[in-house]
Structures are given as C-alpha cells and as structure tokens.
mmCIF file as Biopython writes it, N, C-alpha, C and O atoms, coordinates in Angstrom:
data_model
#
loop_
_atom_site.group_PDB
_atom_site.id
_atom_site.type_symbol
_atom_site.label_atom_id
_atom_site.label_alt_id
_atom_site.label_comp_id
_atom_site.label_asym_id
_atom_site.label_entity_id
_atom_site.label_seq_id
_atom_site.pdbx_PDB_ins_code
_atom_site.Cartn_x
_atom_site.Cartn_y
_atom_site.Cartn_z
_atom_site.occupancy
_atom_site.B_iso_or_equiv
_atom_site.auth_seq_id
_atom_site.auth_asym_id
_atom_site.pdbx_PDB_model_num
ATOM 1   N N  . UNK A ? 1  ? -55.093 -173.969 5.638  1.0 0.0 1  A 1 
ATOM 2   C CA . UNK A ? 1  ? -55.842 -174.644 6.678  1.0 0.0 1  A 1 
ATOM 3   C C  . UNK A ? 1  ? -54.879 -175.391 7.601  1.0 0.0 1  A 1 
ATOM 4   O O  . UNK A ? 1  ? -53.869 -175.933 7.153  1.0 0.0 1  A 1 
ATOM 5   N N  . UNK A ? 2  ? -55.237 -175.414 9.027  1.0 0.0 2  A 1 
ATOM 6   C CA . UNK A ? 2  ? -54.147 -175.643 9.430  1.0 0.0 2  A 1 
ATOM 7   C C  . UNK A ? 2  ? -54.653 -177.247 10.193 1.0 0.0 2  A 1 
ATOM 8   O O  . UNK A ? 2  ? -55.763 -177.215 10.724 1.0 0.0 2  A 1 
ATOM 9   N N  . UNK A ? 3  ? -54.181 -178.078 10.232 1.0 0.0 3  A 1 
ATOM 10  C CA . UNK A ? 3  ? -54.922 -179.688 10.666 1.0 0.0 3  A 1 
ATOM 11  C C  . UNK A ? 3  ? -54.596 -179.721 12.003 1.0 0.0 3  A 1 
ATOM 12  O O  . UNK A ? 3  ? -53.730 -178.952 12.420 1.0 0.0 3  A 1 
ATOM 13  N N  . UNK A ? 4  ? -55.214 -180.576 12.823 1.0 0.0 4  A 1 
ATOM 14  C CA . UNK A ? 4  ? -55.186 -181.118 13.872 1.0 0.0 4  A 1 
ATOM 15  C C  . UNK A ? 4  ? -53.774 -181.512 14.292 1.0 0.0 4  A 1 
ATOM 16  O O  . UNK A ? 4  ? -53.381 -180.860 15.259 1.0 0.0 4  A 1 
ATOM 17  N N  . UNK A ? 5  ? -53.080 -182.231 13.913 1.0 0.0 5  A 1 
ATOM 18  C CA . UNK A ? 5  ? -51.761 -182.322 14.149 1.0 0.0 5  A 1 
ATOM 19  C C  . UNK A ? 5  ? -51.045 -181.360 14.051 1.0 0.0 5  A 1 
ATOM 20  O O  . UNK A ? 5  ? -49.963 -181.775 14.466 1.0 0.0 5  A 1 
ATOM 21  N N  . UNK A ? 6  ? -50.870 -179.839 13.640 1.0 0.0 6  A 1 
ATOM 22  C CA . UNK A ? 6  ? -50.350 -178.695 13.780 1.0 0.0 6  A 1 
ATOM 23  C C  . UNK A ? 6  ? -50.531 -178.140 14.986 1.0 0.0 6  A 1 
ATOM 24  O O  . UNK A ? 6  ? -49.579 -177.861 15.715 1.0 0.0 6  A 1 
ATOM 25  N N  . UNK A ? 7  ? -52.047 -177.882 15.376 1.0 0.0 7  A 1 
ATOM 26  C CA . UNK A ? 7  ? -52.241 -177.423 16.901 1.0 0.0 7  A 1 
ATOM 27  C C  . UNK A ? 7  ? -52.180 -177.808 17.871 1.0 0.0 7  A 1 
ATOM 28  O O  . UNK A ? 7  ? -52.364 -177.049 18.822 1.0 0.0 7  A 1 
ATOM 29  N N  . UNK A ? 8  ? -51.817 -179.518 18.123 1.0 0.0 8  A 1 
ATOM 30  C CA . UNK A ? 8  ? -51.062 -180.477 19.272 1.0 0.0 8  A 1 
ATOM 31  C C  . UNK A ? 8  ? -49.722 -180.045 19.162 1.0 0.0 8  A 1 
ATOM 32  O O  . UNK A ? 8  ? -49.103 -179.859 20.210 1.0 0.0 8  A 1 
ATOM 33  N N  . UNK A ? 9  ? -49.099 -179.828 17.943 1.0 0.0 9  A 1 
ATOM 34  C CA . UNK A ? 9  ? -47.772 -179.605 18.097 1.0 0.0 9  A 1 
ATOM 35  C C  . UNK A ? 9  ? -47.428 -178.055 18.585 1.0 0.0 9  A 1 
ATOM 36  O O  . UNK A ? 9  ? -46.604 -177.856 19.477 1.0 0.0 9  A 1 
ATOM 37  N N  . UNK A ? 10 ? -48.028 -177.138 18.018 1.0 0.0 10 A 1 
ATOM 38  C CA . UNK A ? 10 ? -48.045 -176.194 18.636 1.0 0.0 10 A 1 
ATOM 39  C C  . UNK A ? 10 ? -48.481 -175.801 20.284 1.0 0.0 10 A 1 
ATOM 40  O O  . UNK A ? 10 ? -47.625 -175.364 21.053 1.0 0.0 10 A 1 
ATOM 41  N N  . UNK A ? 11 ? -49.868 -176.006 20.702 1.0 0.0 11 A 1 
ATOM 42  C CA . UNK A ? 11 ? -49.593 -176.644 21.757 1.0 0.0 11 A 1 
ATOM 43  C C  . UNK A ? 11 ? -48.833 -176.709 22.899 1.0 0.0 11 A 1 
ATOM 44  O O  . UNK A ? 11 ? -48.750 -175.907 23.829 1.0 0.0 11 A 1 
ATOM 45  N N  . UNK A ? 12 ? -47.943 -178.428 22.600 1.0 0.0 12 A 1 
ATOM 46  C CA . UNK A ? 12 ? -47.307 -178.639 23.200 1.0 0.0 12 A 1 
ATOM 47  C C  . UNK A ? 12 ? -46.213 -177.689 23.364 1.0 0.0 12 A 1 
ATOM 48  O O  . UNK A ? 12 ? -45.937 -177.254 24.481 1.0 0.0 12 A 1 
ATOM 49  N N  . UNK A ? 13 ? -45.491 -177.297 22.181 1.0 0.0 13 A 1 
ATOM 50  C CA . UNK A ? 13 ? -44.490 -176.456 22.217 1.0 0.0 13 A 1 
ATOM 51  C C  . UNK A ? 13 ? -45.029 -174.933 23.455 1.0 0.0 13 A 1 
ATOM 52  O O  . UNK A ? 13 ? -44.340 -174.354 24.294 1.0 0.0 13 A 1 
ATOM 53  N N  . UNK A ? 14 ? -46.228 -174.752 23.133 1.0 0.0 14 A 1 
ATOM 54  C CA . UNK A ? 14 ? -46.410 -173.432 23.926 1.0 0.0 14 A 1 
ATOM 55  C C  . UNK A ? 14 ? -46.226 -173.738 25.814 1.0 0.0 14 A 1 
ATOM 56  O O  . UNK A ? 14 ? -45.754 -172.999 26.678 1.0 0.0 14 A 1 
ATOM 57  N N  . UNK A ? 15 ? -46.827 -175.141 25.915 1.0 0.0 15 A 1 
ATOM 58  C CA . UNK A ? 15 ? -47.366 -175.549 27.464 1.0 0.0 15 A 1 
ATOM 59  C C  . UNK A ? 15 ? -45.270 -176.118 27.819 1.0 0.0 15 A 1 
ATOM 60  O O  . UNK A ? 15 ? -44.995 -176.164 29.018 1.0 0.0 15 A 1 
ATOM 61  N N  . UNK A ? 16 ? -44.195 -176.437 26.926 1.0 0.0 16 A 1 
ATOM 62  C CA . UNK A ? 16 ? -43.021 -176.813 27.600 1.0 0.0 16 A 1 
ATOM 63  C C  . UNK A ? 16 ? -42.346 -175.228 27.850 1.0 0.0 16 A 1 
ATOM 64  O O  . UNK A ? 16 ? -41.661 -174.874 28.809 1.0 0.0 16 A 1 
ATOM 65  N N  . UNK A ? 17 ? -42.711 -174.531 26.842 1.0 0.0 17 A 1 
ATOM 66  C CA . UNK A ? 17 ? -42.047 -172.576 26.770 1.0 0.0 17 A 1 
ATOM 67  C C  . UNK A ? 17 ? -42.873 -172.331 28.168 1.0 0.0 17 A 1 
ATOM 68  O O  . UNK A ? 17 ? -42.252 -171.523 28.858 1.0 0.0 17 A 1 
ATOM 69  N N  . UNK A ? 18 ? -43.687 -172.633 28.591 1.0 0.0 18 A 1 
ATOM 70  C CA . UNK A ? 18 ? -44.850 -171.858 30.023 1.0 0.0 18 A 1 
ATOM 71  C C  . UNK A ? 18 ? -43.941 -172.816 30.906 1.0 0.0 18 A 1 
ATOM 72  O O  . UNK A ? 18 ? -43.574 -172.186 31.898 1.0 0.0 18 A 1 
ATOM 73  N N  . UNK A ? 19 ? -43.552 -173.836 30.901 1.0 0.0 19 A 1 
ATOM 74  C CA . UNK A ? 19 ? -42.692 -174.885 31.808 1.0 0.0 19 A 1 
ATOM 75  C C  . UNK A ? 19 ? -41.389 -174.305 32.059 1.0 0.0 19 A 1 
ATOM 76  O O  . UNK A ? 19 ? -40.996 -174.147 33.214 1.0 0.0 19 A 1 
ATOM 77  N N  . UNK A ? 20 ? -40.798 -174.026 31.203 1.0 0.0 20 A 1 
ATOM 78  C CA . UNK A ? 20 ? -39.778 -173.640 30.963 1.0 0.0 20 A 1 
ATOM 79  C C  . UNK A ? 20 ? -39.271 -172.549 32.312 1.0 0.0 20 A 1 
ATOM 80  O O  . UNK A ? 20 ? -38.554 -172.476 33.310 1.0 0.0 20 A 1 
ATOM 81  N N  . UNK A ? 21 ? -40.470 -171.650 31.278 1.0 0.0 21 A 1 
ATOM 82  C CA . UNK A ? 21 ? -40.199 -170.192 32.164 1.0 0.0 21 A 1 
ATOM 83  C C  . UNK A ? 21 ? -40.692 -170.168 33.986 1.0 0.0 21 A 1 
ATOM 84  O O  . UNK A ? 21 ? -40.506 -169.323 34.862 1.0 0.0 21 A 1 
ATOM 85  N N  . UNK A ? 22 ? -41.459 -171.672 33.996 1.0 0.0 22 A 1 
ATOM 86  C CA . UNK A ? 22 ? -41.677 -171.586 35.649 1.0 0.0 22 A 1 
ATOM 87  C C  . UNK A ? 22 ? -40.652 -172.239 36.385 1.0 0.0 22 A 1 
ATOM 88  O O  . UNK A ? 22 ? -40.548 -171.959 37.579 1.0 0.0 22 A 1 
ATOM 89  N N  . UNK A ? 23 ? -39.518 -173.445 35.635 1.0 0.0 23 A 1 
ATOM 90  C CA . UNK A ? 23 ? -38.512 -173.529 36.249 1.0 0.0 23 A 1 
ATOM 91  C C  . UNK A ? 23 ? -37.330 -172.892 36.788 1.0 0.0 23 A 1 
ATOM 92  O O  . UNK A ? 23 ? -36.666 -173.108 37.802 1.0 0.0 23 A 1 
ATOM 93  N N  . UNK A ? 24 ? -37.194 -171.632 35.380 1.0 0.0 24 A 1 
ATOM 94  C CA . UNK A ? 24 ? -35.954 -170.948 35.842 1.0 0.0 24 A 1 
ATOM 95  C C  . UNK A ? 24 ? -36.880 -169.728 37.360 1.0 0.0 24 A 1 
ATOM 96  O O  . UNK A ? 24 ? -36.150 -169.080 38.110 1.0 0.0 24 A 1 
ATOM 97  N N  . UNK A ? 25 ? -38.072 -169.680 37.472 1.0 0.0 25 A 1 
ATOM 98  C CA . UNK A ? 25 ? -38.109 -168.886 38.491 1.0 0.0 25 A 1 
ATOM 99  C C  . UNK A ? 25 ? -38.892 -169.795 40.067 1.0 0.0 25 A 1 
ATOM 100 O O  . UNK A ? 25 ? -39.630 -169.213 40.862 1.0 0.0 25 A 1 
ATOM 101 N N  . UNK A ? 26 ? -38.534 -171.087 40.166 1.0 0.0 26 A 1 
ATOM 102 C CA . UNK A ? 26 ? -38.819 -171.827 41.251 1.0 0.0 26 A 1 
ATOM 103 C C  . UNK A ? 26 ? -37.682 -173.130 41.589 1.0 0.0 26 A 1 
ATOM 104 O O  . UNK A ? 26 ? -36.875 -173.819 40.964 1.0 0.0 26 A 1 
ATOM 105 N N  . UNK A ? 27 ? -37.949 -173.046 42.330 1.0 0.0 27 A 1 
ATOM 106 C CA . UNK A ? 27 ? -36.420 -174.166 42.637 1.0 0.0 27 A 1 
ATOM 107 C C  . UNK A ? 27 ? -36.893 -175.558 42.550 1.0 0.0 27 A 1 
ATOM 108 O O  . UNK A ? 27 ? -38.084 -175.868 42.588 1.0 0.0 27 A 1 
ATOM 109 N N  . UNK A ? 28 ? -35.707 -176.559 42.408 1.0 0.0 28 A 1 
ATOM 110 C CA . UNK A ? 28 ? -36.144 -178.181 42.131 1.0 0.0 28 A 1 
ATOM 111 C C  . UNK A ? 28 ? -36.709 -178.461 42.949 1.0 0.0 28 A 1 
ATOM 112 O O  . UNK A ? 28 ? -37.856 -178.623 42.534 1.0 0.0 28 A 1 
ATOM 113 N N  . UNK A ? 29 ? -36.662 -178.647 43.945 1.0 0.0 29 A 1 
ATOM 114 C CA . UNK A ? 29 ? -37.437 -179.086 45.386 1.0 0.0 29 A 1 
ATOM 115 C C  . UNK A ? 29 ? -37.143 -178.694 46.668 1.0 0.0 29 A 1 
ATOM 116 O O  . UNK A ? 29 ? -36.051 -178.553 47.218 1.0 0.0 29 A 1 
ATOM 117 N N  . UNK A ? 30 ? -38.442 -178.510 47.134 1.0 0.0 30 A 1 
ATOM 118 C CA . UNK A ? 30 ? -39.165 -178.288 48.772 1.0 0.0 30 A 1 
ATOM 119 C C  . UNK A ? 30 ? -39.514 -179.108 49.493 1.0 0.0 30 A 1 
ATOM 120 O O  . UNK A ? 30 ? -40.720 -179.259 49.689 1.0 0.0 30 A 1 
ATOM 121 N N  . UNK A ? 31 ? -38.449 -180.007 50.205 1.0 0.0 31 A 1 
ATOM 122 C CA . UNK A ? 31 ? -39.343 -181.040 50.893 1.0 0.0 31 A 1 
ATOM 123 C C  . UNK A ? 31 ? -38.737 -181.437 52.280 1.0 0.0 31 A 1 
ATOM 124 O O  . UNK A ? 31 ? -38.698 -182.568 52.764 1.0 0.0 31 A 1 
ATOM 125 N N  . UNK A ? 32 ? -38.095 -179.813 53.025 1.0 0.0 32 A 1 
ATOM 126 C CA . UNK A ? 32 ? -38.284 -179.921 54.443 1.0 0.0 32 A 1 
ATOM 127 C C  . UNK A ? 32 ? -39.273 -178.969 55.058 1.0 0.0 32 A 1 
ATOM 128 O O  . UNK A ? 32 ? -39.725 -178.083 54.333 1.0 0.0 32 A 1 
ATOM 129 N N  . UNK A ? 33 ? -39.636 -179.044 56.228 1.0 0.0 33 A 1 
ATOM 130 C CA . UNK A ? 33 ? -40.373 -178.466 57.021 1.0 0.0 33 A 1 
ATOM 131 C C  . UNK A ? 33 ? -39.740 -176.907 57.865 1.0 0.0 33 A 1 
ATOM 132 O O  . UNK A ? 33 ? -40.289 -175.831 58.104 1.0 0.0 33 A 1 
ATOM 133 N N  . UNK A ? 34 ? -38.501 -177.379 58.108 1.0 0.0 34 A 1 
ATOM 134 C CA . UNK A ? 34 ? -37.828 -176.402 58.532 1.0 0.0 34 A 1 
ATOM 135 C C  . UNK A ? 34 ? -36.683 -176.343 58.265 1.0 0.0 34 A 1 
ATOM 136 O O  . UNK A ? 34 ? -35.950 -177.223 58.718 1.0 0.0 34 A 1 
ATOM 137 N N  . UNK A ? 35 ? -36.029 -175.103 57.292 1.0 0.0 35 A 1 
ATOM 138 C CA . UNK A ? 35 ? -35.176 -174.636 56.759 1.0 0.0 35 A 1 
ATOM 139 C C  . UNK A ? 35 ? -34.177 -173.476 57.262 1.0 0.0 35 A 1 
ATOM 140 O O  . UNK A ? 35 ? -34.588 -172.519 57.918 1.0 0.0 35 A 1 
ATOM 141 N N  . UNK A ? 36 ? -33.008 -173.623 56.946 1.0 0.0 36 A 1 
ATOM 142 C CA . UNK A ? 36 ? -32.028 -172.742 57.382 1.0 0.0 36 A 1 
ATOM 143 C C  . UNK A ? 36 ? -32.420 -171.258 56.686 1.0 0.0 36 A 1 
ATOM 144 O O  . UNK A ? 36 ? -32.512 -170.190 57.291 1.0 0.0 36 A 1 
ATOM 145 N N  . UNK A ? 37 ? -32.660 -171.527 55.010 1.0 0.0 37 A 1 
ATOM 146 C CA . UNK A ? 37 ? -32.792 -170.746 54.122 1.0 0.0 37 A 1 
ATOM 147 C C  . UNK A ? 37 ? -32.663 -171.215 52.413 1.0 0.0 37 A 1 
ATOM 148 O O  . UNK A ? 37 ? -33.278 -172.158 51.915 1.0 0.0 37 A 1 
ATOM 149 N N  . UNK A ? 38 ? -32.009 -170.590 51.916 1.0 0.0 38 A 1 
ATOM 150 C CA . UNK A ? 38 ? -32.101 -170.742 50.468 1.0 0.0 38 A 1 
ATOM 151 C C  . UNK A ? 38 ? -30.674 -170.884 49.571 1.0 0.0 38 A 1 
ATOM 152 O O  . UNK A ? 38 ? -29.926 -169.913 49.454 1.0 0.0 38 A 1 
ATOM 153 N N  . UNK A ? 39 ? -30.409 -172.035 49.022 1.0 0.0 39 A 1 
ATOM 154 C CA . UNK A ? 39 ? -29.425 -171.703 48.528 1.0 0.0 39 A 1 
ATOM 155 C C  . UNK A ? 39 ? -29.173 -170.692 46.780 1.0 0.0 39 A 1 
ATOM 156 O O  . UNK A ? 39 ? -29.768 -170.756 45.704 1.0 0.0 39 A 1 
ATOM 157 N N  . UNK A ? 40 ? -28.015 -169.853 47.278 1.0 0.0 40 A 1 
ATOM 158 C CA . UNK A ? 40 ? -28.797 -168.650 46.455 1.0 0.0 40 A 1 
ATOM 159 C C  . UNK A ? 40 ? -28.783 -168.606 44.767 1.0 0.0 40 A 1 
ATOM 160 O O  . UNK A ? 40 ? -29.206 -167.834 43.907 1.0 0.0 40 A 1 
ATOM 161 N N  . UNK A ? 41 ? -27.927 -170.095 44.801 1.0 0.0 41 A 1 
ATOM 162 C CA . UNK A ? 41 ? -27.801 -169.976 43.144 1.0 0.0 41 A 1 
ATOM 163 C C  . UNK A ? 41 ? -28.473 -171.189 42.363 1.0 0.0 41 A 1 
ATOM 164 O O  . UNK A ? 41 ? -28.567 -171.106 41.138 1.0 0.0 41 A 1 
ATOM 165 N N  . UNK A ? 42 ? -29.093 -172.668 43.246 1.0 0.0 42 A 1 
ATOM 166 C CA . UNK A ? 42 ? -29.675 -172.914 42.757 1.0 0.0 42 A 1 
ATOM 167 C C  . UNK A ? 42 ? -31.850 -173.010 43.418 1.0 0.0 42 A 1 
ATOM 168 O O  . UNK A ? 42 ? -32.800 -173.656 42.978 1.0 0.0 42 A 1 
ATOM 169 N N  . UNK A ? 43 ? -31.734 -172.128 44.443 1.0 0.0 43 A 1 
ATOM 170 C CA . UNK A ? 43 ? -33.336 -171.619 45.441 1.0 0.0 43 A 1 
ATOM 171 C C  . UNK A ? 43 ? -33.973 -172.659 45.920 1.0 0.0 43 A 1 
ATOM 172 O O  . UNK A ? 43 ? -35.128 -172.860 46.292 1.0 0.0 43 A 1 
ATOM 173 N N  . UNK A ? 44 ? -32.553 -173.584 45.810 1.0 0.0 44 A 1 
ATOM 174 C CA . UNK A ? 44 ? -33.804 -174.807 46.981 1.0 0.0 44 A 1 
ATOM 175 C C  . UNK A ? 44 ? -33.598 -174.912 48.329 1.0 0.0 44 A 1 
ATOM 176 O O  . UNK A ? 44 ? -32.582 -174.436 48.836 1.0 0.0 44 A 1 
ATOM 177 N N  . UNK A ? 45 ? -34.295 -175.382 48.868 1.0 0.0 45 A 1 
ATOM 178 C CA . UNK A ? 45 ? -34.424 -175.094 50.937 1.0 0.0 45 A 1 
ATOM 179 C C  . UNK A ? 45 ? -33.311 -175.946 50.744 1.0 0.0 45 A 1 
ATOM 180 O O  . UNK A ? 45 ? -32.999 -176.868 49.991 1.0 0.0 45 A 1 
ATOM 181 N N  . UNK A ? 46 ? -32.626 -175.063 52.070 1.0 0.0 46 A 1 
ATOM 182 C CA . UNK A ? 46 ? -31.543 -175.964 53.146 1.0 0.0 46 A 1 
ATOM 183 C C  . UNK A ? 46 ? -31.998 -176.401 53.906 1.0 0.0 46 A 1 
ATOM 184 O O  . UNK A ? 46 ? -32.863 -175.683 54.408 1.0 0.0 46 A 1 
ATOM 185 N N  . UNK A ? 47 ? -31.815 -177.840 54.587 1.0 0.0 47 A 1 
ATOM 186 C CA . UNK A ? 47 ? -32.639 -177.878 55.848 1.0 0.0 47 A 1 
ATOM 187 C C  . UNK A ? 47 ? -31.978 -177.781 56.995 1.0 0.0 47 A 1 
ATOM 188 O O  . UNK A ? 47 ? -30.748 -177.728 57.000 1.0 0.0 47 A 1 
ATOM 189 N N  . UNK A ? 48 ? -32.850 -177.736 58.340 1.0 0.0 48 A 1 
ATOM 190 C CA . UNK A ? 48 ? -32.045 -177.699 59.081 1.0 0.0 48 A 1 
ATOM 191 C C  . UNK A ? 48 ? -31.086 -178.904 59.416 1.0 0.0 48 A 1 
ATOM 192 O O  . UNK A ? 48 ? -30.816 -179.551 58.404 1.0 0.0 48 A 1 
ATOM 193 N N  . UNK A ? 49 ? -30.460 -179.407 60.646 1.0 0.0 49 A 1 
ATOM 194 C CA . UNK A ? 49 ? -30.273 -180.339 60.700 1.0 0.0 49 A 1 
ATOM 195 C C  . UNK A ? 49 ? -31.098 -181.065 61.534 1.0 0.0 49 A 1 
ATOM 196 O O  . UNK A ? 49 ? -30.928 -182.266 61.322 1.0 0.0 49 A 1 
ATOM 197 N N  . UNK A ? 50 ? -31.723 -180.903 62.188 1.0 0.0 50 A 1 
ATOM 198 C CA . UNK A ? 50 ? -32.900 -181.547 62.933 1.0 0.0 50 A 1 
ATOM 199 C C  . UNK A ? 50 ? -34.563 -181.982 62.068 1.0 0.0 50 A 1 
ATOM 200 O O  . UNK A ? 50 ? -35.509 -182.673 62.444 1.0 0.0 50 A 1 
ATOM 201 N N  . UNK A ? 51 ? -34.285 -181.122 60.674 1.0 0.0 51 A 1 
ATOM 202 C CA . UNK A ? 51 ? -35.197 -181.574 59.778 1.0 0.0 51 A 1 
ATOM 203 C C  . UNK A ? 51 ? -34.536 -183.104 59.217 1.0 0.0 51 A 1 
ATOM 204 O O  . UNK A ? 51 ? -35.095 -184.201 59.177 1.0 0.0 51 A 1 
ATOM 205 N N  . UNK A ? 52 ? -33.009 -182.685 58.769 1.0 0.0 52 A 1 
ATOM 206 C CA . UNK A ? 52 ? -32.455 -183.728 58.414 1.0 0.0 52 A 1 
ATOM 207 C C  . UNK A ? 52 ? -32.536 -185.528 59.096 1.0 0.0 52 A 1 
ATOM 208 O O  . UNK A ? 52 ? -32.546 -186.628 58.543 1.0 0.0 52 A 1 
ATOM 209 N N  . UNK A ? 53 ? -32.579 -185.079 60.518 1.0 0.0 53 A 1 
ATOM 210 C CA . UNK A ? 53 ? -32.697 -186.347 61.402 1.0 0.0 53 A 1 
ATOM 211 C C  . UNK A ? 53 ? -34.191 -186.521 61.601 1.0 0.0 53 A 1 
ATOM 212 O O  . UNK A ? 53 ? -34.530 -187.702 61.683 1.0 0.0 53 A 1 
ATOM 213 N N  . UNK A ? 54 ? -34.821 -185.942 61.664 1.0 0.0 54 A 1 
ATOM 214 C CA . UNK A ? 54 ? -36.458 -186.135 61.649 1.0 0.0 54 A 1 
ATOM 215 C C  . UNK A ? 54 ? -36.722 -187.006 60.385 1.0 0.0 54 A 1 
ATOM 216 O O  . UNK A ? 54 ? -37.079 -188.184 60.351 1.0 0.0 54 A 1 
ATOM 217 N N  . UNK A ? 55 ? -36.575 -186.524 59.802 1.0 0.0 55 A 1 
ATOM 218 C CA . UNK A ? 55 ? -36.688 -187.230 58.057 1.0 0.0 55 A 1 
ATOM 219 C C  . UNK A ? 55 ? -35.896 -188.717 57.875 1.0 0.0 55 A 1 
ATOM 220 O O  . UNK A ? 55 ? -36.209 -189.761 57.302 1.0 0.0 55 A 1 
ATOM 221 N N  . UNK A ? 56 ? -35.174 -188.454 58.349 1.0 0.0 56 A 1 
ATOM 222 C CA . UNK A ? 56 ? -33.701 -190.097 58.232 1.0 0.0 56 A 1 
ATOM 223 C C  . UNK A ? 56 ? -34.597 -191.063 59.572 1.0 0.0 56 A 1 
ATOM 224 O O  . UNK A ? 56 ? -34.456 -192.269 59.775 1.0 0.0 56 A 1 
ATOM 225 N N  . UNK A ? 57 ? -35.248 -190.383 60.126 1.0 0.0 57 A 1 
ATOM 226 C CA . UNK A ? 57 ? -35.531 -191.679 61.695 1.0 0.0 57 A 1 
ATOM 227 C C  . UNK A ? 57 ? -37.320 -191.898 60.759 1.0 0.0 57 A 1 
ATOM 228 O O  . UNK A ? 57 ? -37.725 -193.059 60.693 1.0 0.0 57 A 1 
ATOM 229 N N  . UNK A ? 58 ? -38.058 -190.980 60.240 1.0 0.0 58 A 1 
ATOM 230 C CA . UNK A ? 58 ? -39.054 -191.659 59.342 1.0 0.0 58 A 1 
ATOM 231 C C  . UNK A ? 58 ? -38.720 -192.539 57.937 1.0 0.0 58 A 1 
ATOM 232 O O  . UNK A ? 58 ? -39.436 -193.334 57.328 1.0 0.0 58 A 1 
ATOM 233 N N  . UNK A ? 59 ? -37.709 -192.200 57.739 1.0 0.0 59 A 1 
ATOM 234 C CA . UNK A ? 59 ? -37.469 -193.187 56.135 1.0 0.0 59 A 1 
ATOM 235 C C  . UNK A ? 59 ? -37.192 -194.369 56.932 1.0 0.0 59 A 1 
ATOM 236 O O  . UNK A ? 59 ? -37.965 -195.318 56.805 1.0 0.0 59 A 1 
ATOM 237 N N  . UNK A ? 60 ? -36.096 -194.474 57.827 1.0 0.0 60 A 1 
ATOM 238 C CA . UNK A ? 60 ? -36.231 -195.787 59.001 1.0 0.0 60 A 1 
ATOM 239 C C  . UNK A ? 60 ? -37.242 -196.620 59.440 1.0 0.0 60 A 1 
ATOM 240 O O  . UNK A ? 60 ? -37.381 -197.824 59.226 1.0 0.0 60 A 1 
ATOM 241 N N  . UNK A ? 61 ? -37.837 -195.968 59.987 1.0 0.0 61 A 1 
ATOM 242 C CA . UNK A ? 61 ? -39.359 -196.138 60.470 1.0 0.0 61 A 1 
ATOM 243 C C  . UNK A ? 61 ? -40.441 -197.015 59.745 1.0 0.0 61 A 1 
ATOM 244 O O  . UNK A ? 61 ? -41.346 -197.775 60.090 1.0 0.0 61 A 1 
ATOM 245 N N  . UNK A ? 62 ? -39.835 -196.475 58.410 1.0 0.0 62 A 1 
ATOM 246 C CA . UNK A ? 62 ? -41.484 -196.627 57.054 1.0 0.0 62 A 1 
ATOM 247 C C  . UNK A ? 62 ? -40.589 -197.179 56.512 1.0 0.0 62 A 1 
ATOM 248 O O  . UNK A ? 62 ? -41.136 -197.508 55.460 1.0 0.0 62 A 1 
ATOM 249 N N  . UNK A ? 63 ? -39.129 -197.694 56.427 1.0 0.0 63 A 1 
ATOM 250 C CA . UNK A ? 63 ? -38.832 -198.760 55.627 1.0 0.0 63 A 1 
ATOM 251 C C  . UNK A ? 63 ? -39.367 -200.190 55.483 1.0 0.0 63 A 1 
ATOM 252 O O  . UNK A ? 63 ? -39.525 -200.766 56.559 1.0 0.0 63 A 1 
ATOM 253 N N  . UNK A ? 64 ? -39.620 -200.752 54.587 1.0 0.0 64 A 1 
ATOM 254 C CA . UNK A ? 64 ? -40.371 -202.260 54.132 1.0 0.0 64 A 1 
ATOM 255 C C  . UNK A ? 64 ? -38.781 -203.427 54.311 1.0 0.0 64 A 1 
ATOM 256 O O  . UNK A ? 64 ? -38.869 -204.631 54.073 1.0 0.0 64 A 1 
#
C-alpha cells in the first residue's frame, strides 16, 4: 500500500523531471520588445540597442 506521503513525493519528483525538460528547451529570459536575435548557446533575446535605452530611460522614470 502505498501512503500519502509516497505520492507527494513522487509527484513532486515527476512535476521538477517536466521542469527540467522545459528548461533545457526554452531560454532564461524574454524581456525585450525588440531583438537583434538569439544567442545561440544559451536562446535568450539580444536586444537591440534602442530596446536597451528605452528600458534604462523607464527604470529612470519609475525609479522611487
């Protein structure tokens, strides 16, 4: 019989293996608007440089 605390642990183990396998095929982060492209070994956006200054004059902007 297998208890309640076996199938949380199992589980979990199954939902970090499904994590796992969606990191190695998506990149750490997306968070310009407009991109040069991709860098090819670790697939996260390049930005442009006008994304770059768009972004730096709002963190300015919205600083406290």
């Amino acid at each position: 019989m297998v208890d309640k605390k076996d199938k949380r642990v199992e589980k979990a183990q199954s939902r970090r293996q499904q994590e796992n396998q969606n990191e190695a095929k998506s990149p750490a982060s997306d968070i310009y608007g407009e991109v040069e492209g991709k860098d090819p070994e670790t697939r996260v956006e390049v930005p442009t440089d006008e994304a770059v200054e768009k972004s730096m004059e709002w963190i300015n902007e919205n600083a406290k």
